[in-house]
DRENGU-671268 format. One line per field, with one value per atom (N, C-alpha, C): residue in one letter; y negated, x, z; atom name. Coordinates in pm, 1 decimal. Example, Ala and Ser with C-alpha at 12.3 -4.5 7.8 and 13.67 -1.06 7.14 Angstrom:
resn = A,A,A,S,S,S
Y = 569.0,450.0,330.0,225.0,106.0,-3.0
X = 1319.0,1230.0,1320.0,1285.0,1367.0,1290.0
Z = 780.0,780.0,780.0,708.0,714.0,787.0
name = N,CA,C,N,CA,C
This chain:
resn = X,X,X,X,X,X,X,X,X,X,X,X,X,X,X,X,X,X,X,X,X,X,X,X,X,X,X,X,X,X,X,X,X,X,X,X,X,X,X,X,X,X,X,X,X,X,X,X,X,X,X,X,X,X,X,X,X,X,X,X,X,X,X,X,X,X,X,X,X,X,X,X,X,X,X,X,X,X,X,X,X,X,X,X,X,X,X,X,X,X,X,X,X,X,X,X,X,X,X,X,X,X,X,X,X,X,X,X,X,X,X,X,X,X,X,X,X,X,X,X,X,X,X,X,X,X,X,X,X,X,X,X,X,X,X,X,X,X,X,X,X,X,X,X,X,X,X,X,X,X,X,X,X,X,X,X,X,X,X,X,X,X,X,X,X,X,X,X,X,X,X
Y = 120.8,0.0,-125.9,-125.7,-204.5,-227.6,-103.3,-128.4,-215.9,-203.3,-256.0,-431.8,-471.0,-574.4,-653.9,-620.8,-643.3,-653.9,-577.3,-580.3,-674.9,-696.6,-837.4,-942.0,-951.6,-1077.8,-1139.3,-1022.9,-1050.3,-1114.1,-1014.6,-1086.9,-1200.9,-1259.4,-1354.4,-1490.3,-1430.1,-1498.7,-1523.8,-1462.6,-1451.8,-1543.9,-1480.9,-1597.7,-1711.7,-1758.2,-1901.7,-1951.3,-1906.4,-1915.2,-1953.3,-1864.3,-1899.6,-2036.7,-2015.2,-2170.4,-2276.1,-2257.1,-2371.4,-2387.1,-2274.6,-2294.1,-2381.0,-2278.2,-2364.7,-2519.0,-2560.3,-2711.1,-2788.5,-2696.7,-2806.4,-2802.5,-2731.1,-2681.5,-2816.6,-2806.2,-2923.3,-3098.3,-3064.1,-3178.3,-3201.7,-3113.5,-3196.7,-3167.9,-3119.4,-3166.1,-3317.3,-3324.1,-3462.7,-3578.8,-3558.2,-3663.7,-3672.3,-3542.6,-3523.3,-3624.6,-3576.6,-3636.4,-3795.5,-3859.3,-3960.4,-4068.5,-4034.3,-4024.1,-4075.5,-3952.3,-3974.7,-4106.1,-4106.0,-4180.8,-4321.6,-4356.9,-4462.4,-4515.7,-4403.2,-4399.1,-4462.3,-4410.1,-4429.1,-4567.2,-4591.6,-4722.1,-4836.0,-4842.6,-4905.6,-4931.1,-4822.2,-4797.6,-4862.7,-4870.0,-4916.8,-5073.0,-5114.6,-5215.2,-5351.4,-5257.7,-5314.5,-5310.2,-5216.2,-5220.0,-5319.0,-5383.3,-5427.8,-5617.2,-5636.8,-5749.5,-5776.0,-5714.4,-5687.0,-5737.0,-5670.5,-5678.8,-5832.1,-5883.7,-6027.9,-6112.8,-6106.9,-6200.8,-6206.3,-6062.3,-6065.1,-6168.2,-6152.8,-6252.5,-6409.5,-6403.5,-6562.9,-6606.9,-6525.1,-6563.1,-6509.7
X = 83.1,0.0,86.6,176.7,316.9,342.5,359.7,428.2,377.0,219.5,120.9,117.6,135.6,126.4,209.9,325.0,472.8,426.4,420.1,416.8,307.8,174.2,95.5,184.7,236.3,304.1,377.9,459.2,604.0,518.9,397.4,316.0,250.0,198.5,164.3,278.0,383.7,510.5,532.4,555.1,562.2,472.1,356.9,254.8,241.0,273.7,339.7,413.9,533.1,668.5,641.6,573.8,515.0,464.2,353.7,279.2,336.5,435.7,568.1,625.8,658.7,728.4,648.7,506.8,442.0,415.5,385.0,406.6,486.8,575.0,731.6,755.4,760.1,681.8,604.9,515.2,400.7,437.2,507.2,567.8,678.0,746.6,864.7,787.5,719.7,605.5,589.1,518.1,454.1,581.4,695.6,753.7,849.3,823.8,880.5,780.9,670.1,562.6,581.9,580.5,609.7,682.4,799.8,952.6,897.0,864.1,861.4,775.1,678.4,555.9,655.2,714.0,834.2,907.5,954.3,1070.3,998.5,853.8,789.5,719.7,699.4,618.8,741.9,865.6,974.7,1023.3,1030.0,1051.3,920.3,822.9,701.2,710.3,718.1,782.1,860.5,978.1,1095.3,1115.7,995.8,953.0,907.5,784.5,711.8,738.6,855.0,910.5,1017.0,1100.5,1162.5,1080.9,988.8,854.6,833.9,777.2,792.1,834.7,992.8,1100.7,1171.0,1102.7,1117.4,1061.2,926.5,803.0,832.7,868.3,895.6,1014.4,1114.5,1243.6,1214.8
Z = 0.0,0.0,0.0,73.5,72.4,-38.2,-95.3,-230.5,-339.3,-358.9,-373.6,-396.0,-296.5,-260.1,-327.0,-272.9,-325.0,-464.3,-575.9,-695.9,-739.0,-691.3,-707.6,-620.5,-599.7,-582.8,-643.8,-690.7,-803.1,-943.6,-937.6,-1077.2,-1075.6,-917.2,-899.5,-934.3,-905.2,-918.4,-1077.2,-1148.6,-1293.7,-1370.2,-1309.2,-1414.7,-1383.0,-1251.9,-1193.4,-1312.0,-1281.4,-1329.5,-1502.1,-1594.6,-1703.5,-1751.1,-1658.7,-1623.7,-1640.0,-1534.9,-1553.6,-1662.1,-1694.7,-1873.4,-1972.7,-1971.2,-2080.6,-2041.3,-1937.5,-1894.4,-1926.5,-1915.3,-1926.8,-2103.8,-2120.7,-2304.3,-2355.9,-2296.1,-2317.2,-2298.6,-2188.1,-2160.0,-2249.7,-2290.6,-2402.2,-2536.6,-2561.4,-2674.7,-2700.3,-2612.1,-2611.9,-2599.6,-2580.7,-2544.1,-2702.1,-2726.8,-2934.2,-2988.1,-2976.3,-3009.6,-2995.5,-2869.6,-2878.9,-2930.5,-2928.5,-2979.1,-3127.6,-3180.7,-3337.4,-3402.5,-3296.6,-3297.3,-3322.8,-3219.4,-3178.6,-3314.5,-3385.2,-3472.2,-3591.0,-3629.6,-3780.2,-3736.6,-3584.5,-3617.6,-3629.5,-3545.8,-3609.5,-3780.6,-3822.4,-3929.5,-3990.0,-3980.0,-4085.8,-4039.6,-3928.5,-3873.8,-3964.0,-3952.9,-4035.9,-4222.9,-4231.0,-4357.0,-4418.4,-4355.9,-4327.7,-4333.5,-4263.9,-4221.3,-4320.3,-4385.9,-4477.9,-4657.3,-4652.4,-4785.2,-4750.5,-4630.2,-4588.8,-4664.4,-4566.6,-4643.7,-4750.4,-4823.1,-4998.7,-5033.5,-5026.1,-5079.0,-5076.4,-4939.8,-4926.6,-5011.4,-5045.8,-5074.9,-5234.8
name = N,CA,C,N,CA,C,N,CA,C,N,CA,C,N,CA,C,N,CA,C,N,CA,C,N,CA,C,N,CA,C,N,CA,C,N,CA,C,N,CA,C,N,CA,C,N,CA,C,N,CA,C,N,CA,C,N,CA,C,N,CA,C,N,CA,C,N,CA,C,N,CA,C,N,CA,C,N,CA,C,N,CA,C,N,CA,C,N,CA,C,N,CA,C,N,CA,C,N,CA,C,N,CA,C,N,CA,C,N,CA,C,N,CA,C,N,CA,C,N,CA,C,N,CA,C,N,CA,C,N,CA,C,N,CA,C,N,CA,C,N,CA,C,N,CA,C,N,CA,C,N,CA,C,N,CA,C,N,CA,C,N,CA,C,N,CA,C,N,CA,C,N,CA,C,N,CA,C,N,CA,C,N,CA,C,N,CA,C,N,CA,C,N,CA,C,N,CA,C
């Protein structure tokens, strides 16, 4: 019964442990995500401002 126990725990432990992974997973997802988000609105940005001071010039 000991034994038992022991072994739902270790699994209780595991699928914790998972959990965490995929979180942290999720969490550097989203921060790729962000990031990129960052990079293309700069870039459309400077595009943008660039097309500008064509026009005027």
């Amino acid at each position: 019964m000991l034994l038992l126990l022991l072994l739902l725990l270790l699994l209780l432990l595991l699928l914790l442990l998972l959990l965490l992974l995929l979180l942290l997973l999720l969490l550097l997802l989203l921060l790729l995500l962000i990031i990129i988000i960052l990079l293309l609105l700069i870039i459309i940005i400077t595009i943008v401002c660039e097309n500008r001071y064509q026009i005027k010039v």
